[in-house]
KOLVEX-812285 format. One line per 10 residues: their letters; for each residue y, x, z of N, C-alpha, C. Coordinates in Angstrom, 2 decimals. Layout:
<recs>
a = Y/X/Z/Y/X/Z/Y/X/Z; ...;
</recs>
This chain:
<recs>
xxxxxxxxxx = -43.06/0.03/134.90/-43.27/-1.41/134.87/-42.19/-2.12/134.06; -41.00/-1.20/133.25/-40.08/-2.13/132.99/-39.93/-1.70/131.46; -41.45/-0.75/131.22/-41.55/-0.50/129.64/-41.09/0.97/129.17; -40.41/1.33/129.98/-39.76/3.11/130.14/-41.49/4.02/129.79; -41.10/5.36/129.28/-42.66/6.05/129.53/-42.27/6.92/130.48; -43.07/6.70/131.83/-42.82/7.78/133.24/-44.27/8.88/133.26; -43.40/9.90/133.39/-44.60/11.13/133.87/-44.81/11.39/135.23; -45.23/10.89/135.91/-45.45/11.61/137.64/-45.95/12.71/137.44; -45.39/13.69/138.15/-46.33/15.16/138.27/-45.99/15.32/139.92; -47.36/14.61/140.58/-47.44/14.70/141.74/-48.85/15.41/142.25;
xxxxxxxxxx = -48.86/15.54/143.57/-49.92/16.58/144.30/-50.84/15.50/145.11; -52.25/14.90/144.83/-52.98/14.08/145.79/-54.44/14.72/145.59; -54.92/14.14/146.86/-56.21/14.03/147.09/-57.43/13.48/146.41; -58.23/13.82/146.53/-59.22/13.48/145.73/-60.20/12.36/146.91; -59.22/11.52/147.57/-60.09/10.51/148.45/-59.92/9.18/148.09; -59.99/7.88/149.29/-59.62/6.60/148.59/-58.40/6.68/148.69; -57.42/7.00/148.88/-56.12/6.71/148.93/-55.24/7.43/148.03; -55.79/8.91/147.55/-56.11/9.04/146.13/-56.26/8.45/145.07; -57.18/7.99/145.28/-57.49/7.20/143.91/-56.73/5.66/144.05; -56.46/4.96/145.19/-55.56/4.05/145.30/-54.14/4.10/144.27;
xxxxxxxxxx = -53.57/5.27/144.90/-52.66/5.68/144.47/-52.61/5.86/142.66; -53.27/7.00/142.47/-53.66/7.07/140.52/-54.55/5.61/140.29; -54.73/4.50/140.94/-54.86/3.28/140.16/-53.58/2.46/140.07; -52.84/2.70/141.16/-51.42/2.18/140.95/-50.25/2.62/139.98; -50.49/3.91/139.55/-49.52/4.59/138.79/-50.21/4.04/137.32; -51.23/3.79/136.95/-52.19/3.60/136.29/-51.94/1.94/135.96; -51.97/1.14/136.78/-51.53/0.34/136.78/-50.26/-0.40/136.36; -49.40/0.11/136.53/-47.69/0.07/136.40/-46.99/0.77/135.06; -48.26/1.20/134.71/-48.19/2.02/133.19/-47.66/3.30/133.06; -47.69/4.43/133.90/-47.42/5.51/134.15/-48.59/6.82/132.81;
xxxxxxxxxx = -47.66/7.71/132.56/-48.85/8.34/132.30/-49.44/9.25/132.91; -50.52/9.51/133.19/-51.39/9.78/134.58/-51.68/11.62/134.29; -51.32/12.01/132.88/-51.91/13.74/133.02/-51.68/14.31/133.65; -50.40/14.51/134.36/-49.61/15.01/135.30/-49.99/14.91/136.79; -50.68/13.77/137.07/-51.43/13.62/139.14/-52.23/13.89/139.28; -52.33/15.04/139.74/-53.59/16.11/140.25/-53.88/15.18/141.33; -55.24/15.29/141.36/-56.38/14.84/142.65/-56.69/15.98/142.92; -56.82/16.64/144.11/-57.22/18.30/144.62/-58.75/17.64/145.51; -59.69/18.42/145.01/-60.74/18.33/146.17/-60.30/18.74/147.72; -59.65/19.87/148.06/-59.29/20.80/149.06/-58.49/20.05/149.68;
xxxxxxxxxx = -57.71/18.95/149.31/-56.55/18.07/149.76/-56.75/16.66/149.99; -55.94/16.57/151.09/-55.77/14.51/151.15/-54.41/14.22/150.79; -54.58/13.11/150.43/-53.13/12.35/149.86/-52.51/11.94/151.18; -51.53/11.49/151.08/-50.04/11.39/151.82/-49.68/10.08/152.07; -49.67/9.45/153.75/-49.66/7.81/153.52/-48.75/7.57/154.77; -48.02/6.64/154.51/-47.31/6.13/155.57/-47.20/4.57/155.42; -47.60/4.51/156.78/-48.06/2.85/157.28/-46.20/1.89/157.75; -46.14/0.80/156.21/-44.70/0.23/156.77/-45.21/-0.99/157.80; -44.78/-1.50/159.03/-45.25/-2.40/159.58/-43.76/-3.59/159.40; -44.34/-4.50/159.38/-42.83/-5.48/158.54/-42.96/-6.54/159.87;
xxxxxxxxxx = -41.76/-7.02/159.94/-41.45/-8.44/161.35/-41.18/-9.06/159.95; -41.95/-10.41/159.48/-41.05/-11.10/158.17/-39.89/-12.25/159.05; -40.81/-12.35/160.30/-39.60/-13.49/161.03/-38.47/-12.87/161.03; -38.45/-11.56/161.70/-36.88/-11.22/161.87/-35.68/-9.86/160.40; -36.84/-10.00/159.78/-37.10/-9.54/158.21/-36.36/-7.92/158.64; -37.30/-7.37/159.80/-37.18/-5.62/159.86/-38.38/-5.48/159.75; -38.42/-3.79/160.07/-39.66/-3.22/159.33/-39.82/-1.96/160.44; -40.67/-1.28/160.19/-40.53/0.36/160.71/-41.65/0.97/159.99; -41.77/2.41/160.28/-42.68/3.50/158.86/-43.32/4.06/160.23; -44.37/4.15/160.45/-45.50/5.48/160.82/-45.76/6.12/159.81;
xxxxxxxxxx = -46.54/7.20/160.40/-47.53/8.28/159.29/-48.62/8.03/160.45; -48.97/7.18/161.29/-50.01/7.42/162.27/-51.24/5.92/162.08; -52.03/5.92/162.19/-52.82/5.20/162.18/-52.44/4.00/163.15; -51.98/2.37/162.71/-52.41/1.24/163.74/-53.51/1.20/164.31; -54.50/1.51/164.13/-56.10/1.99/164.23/-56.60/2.42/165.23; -56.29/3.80/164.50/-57.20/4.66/165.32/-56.08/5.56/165.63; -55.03/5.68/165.28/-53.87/6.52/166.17/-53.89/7.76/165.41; -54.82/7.77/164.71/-54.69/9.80/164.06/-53.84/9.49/162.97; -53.14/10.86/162.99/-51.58/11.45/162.10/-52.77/11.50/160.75; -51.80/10.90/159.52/-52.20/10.53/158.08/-51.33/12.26/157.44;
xxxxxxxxxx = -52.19/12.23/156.82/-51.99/13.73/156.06/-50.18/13.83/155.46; -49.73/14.81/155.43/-48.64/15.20/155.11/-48.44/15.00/153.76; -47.24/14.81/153.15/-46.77/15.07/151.90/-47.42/16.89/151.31; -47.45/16.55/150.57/-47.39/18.56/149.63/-47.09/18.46/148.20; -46.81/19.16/148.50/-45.57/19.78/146.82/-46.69/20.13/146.12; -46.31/19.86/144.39/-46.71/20.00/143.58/-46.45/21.56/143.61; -47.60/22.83/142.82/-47.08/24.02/142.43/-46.69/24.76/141.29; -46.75/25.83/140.85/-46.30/26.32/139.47/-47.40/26.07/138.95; -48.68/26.08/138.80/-49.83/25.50/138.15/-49.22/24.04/137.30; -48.71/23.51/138.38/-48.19/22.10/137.89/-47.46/21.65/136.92;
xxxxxxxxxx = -46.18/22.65/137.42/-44.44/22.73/136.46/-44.92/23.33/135.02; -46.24/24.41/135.33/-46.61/24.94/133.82/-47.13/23.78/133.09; -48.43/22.66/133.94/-48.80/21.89/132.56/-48.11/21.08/132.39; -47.25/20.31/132.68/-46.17/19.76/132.34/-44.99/20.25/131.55; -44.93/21.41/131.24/-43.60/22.20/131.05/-43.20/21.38/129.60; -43.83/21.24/128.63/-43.57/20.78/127.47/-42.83/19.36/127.56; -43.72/18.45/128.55/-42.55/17.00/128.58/-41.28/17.36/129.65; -41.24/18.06/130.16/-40.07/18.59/130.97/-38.98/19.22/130.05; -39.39/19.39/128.80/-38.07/19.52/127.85/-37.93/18.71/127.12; -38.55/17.20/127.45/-38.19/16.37/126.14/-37.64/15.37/127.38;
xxxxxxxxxx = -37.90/15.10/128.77/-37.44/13.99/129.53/-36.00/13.52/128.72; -35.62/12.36/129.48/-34.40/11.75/129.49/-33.95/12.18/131.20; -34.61/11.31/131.86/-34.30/11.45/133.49/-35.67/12.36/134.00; -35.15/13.38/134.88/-36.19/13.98/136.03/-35.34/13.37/137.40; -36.36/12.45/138.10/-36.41/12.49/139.36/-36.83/13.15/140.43; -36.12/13.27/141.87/-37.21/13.91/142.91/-36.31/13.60/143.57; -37.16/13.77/144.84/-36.62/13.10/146.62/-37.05/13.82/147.42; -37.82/15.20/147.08/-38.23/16.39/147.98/-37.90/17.79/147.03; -37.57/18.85/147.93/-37.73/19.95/147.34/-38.91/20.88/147.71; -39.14/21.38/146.77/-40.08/23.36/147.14/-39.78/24.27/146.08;
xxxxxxxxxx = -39.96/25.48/145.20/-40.03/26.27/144.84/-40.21/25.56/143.37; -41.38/24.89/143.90/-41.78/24.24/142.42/-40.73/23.29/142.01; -40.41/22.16/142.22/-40.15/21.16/142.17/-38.73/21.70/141.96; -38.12/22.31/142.24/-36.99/23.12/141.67/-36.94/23.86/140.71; -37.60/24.44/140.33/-37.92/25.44/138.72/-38.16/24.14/137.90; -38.89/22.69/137.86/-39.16/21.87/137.41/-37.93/20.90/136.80; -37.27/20.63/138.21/-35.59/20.50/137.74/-34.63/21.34/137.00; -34.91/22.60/137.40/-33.81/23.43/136.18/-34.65/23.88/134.90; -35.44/23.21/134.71/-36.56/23.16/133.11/-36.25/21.69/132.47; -35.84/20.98/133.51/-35.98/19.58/132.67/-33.86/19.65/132.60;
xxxxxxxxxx = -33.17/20.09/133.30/-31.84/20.21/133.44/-31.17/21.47/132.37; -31.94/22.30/131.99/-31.75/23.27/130.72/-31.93/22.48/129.25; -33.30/21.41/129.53/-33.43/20.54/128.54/-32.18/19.41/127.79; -31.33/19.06/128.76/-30.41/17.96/129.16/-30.86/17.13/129.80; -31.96/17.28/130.16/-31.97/15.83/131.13/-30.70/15.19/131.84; -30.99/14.41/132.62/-29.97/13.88/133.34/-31.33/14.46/134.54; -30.92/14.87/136.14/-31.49/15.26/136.67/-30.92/14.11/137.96; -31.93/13.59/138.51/-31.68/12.56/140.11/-32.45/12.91/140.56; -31.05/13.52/142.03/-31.82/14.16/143.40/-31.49/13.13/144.54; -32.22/12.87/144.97/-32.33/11.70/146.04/-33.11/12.52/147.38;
xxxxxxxxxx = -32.50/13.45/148.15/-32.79/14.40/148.63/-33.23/13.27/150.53; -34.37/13.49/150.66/-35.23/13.31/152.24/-34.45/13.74/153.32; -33.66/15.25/152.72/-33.78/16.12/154.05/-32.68/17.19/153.22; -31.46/17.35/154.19/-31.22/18.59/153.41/-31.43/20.41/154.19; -32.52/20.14/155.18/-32.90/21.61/155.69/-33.77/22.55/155.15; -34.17/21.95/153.75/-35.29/23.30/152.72/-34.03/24.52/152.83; -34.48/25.36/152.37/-33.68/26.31/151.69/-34.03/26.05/150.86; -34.73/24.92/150.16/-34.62/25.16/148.39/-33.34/24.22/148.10; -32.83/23.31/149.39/-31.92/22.61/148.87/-30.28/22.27/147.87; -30.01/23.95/148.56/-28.81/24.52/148.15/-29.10/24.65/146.45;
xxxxxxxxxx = -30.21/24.98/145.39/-30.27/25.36/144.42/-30.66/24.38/143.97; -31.36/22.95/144.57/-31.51/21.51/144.02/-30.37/20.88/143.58; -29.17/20.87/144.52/-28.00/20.45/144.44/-27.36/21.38/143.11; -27.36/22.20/143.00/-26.52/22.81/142.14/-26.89/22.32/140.37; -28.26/21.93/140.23/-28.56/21.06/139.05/-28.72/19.96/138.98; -28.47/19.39/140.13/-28.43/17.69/140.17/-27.28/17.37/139.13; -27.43/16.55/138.62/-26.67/15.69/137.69/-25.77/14.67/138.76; -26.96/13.88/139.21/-26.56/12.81/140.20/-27.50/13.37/141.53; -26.58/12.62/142.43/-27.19/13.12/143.96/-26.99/11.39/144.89; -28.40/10.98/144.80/-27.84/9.79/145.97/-28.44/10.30/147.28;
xxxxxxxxxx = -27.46/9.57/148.30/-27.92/10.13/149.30/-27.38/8.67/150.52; -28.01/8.28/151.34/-27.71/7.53/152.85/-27.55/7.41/154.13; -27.18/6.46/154.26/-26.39/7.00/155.38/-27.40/6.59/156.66; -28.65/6.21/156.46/-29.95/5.99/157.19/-30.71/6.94/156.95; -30.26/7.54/156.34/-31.30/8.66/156.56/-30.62/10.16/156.00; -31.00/10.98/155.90/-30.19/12.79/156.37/-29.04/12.40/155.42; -28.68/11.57/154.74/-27.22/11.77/153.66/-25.97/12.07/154.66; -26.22/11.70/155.61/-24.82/11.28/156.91/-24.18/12.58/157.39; -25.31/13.17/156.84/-24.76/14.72/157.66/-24.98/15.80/156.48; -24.95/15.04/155.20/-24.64/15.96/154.24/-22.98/15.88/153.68;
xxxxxxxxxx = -22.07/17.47/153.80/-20.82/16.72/153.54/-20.53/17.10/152.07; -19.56/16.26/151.73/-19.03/16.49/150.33/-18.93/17.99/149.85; -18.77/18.91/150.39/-18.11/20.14/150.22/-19.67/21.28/150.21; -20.28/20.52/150.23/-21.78/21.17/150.23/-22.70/20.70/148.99; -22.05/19.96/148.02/-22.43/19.19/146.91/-21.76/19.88/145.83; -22.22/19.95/144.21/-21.86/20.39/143.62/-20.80/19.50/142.75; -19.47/19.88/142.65/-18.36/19.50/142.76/-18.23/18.20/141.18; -19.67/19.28/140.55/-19.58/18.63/139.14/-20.29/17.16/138.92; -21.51/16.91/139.96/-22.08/15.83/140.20/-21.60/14.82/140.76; -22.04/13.51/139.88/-21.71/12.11/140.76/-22.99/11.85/141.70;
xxxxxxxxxx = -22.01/11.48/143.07/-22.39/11.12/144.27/-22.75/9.54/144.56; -23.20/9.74/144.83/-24.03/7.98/145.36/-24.21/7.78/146.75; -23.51/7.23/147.70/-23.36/7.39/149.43/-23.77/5.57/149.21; -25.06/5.40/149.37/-25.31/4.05/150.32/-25.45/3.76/151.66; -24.54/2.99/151.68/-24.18/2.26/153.27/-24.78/1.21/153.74; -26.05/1.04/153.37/-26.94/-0.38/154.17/-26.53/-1.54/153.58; -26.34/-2.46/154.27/-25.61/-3.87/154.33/-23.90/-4.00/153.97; -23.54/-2.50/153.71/-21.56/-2.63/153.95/-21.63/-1.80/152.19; -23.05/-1.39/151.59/-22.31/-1.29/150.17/-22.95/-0.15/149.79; -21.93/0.36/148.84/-22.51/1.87/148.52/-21.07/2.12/147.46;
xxxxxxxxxx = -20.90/3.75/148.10/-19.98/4.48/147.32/-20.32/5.48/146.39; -19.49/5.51/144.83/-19.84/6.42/143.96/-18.47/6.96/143.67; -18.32/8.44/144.22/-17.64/9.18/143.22/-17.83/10.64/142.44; -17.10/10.74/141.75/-17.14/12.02/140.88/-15.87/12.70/140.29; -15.65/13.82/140.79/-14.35/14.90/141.04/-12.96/13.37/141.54; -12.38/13.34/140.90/-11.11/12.60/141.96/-11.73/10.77/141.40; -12.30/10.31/140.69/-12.59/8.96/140.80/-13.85/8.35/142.14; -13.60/7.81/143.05/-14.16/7.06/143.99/-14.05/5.42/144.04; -15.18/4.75/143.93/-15.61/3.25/144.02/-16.50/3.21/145.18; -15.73/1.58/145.41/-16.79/1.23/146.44/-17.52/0.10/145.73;
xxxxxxxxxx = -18.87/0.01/146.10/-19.23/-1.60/145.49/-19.91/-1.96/146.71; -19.48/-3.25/146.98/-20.08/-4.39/148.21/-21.55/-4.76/147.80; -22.29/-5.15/149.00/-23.55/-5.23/148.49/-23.78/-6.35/147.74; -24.86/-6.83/147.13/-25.13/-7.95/146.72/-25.22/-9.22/147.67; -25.71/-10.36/147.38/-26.18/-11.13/147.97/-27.54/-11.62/147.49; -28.28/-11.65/149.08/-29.68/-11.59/148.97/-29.82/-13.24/149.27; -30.59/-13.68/148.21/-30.87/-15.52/148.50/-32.01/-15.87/149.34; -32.61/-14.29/149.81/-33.85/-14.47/151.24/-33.82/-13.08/151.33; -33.87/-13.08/152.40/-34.45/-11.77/153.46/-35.26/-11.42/154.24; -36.80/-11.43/153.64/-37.98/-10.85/154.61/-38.44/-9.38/154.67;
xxxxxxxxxx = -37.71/-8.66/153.60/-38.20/-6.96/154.10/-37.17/-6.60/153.26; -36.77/-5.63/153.72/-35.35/-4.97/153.08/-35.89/-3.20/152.80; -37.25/-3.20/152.88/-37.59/-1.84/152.42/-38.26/-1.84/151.01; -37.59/-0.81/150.74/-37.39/-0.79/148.99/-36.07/-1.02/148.26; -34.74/-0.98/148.87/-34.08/-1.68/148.80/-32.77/-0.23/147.76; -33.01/0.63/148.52/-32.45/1.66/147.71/-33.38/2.29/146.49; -34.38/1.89/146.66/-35.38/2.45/145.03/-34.96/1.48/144.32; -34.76/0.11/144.79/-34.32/-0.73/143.90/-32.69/-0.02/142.70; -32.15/-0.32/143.51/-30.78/0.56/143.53/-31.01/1.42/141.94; -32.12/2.44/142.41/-31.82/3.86/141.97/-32.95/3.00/140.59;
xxxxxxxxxx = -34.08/2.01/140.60/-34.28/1.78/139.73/-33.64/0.85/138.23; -32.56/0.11/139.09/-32.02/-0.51/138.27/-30.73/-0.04/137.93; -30.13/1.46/137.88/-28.99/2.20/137.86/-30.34/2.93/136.38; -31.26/3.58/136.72/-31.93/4.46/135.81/-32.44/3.26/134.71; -32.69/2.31/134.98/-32.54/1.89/133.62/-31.99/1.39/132.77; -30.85/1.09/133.06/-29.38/0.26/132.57/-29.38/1.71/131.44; -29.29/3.09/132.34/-28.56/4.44/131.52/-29.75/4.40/130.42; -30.85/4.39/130.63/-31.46/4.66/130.07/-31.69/3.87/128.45; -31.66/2.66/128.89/-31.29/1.63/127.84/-30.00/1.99/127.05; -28.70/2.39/127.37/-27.71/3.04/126.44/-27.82/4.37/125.82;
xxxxxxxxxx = -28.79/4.63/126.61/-29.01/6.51/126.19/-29.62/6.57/125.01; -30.65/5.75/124.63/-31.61/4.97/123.70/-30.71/4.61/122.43; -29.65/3.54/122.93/-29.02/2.93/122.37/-27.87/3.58/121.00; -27.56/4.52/122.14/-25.72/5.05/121.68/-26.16/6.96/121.60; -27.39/6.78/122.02/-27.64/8.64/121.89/-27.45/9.42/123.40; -26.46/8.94/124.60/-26.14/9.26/125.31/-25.41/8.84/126.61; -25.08/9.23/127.49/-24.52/8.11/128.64/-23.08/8.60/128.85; -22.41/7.72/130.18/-21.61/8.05/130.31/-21.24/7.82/131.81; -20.28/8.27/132.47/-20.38/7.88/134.18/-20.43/6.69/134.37; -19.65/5.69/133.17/-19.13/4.48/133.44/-20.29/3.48/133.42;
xxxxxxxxxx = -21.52/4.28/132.84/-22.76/3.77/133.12/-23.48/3.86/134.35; -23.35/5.06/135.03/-23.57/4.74/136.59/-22.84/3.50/137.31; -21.48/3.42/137.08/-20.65/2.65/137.97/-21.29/0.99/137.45; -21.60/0.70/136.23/-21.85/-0.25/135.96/-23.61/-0.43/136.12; -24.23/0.55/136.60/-25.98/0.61/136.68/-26.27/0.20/138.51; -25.41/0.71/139.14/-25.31/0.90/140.30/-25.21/-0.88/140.70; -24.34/-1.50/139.82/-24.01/-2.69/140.23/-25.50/-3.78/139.64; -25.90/-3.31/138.39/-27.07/-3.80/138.41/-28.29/-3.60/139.44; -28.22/-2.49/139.69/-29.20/-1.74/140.80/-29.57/-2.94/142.07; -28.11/-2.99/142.77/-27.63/-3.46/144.09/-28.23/-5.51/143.93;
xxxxxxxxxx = -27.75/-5.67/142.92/-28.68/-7.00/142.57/-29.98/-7.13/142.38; -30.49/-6.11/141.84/-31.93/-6.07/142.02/-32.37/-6.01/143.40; -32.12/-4.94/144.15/-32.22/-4.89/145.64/-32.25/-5.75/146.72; -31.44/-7.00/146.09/-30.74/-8.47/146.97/-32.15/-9.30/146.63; -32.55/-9.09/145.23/-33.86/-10.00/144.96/-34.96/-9.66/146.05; -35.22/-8.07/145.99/-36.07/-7.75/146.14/-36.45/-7.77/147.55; -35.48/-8.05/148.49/-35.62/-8.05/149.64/-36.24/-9.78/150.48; -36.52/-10.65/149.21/-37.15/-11.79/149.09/-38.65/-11.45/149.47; -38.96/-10.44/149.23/-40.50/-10.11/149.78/-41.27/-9.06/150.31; -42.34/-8.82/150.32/-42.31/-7.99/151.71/-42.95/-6.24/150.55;
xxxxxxxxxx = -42.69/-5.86/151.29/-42.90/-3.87/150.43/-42.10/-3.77/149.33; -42.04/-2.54/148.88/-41.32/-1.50/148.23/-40.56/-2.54/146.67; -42.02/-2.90/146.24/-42.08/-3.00/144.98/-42.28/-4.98/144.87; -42.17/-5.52/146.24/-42.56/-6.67/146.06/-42.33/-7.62/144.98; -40.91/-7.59/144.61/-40.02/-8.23/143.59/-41.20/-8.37/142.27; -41.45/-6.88/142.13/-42.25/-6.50/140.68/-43.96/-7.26/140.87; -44.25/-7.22/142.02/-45.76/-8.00/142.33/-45.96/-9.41/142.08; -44.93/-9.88/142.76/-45.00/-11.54/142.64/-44.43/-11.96/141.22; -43.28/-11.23/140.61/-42.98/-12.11/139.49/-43.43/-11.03/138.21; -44.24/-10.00/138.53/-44.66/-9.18/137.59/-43.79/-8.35/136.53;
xxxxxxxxxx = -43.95/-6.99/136.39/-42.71/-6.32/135.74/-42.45/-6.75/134.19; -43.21/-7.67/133.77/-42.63/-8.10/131.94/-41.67/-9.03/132.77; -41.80/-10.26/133.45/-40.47/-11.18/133.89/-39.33/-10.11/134.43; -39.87/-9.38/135.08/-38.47/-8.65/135.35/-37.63/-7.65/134.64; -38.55/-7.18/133.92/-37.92/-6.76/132.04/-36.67/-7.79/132.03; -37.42/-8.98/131.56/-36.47/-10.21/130.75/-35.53/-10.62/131.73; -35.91/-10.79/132.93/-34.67/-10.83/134.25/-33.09/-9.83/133.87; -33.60/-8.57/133.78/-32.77/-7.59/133.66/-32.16/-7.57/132.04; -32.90/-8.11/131.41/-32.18/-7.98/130.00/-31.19/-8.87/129.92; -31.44/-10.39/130.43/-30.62/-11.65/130.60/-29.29/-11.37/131.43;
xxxxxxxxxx = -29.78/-10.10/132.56/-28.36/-10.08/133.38/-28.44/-10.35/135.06; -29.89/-10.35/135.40/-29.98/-11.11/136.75/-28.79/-12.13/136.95; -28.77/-13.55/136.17/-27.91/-14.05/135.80/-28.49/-14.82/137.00; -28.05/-16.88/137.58/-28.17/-17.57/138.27/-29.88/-17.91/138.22; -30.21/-17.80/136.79/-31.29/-18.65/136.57/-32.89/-17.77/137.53; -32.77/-16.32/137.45/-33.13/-15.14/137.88/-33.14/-15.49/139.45; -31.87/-15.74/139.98/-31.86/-16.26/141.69/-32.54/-17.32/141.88; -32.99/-18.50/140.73/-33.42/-19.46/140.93/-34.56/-19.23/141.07; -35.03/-18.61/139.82/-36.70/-18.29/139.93/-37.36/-17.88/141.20; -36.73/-16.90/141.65/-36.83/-15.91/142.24/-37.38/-16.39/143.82;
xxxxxxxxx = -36.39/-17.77/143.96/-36.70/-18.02/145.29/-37.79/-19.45/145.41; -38.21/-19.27/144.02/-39.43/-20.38/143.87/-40.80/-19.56/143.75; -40.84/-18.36/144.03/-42.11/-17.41/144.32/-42.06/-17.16/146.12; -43.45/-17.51/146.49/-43.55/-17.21/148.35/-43.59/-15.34/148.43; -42.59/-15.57/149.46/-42.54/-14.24/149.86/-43.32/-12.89/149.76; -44.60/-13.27/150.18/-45.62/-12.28/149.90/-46.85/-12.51/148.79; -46.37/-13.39/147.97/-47.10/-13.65/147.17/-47.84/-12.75/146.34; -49.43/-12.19/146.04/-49.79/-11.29/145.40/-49.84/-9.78/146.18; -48.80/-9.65/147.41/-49.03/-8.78/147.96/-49.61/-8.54/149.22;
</recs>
């Protein structure tokens, strides 16, 4: 949505939530060769329920409904990593936030390439995790969810670390340099989920924009992406889901938002769109 070309190479169903899904990626300008729809399979859904009065939230995987458990996540397989293999040596950034077998051969194909590789790891109890970490480039991880009990000394010594702390900030270091940066300030607060994709989206494109630029990055581009990130996040928590920010004021304004600097004028706008507007 912010003009980048993204490949998803993800694993869905061939139902409505399926096709929900590949109309949204579709939508947002993704290129779509890569998202298998499986007949044999359902796609993967989790229900956020939002308080906007008291601007919390909480995640099921279970039906408000009818109470039945919504199909599981599943990993993409080597079928997958093969048809993809060719843009997996030209990426800039490979992302992922789960491991398997696959999805790890996928990272050290796109990390042999140079990618820059971001592991934003769910969970660290795979056994594929230990060999995710070891090609991560960057590793964010929180302290709301399994990062808390991942320790430094279990990370690969060569990667910069990303420890977000909620509301008190987020820390980045790499071999003996450590920063803290305070969070932003949010000019409304009705859902605060999405708030670290924000983060990780406005850190990946700051680099990405110099990588473009100058041929290549540098850490000092994390430390300075991270801080763009964390302002995006403060916006975004003005409305309700993941991506709200990008719904109501649409991802070309937020292109030009981010090019300008999320400067004052950006806070202004920002809080002249209704909360759930569009979503």
């Amino acid at each position: 949505m912010l003009g980048h070309p993204v490949f998803p190479v993800v694993n869905l169903g061939d139902d409505d939530h399926g096709r929900f899904l590949f109309d949204e990626f579709e939508k947002a300008g993704c290129e779509t060769r890569f998202v298998s729809r499986a007949h044999t399979g359902s796609s993967p859904v989790i229900v956020e329920i939002v308080d906007t009065a008291n601007a919390t939230h909480r995640f099921t995987s279970t039906c408000p409904q009818t109470f039945v458990r919504f199909p599981k996540w599943r990993s993409i397989d080597r079928d997958h990593v093969c048809q993809a293999a060719d843009t997996l040596k030209s990426v800039s950034v490979f992302y992922a936030d789960r491991v398997s077998e696959s999805i790890v051969l996928a990272m050290e194909e796109a990390k042999r390439a140079g990618a820059l590789v971001f592991f934003e790891p769910a969970s660290a109890d795979d056994e594929m995790f230990d060999r995710a970490v070891r090609c991560a480039t960057v590793i964010k991880l929180s302290d709301e969810t399994s990062g808390k009990s991942i320790a430094d000394c279990n990370l690969n010594p060569e990667s910069i670390v990303i420890r977000t702390h909620g509301a008190l900030g987020l820390t980045v270091s790499n071999r003996s340099v450590r920063r803290h940066f305070p969070s932003s300030f949010a000019p409304r607060v009705v859902d605060t989920c999405g708030s670290g994709d924000m983060v990780t989206t406005g850190l990946l494109d700051l680099i990405l924009k110099r990588w473009y630029r100058e041929g290549s990055w540098k850490v000092d581009d994390v430390f300075d992406g991270v801080e763009v990130g964390q302002r995006l996040a403060a916006l975004n928590c003005g409305f309700t889901g993941a991506r709200g920010l990008f719904l109501a004021a649409g991802g070309s304004h937020v292109r030009e938002m981010l090019d300008r600097g999320l400067d004052e004028a950006s806070t202004s706008y920002v809080t002249t769109l209704g909360s759930c507007n569009r979503y």
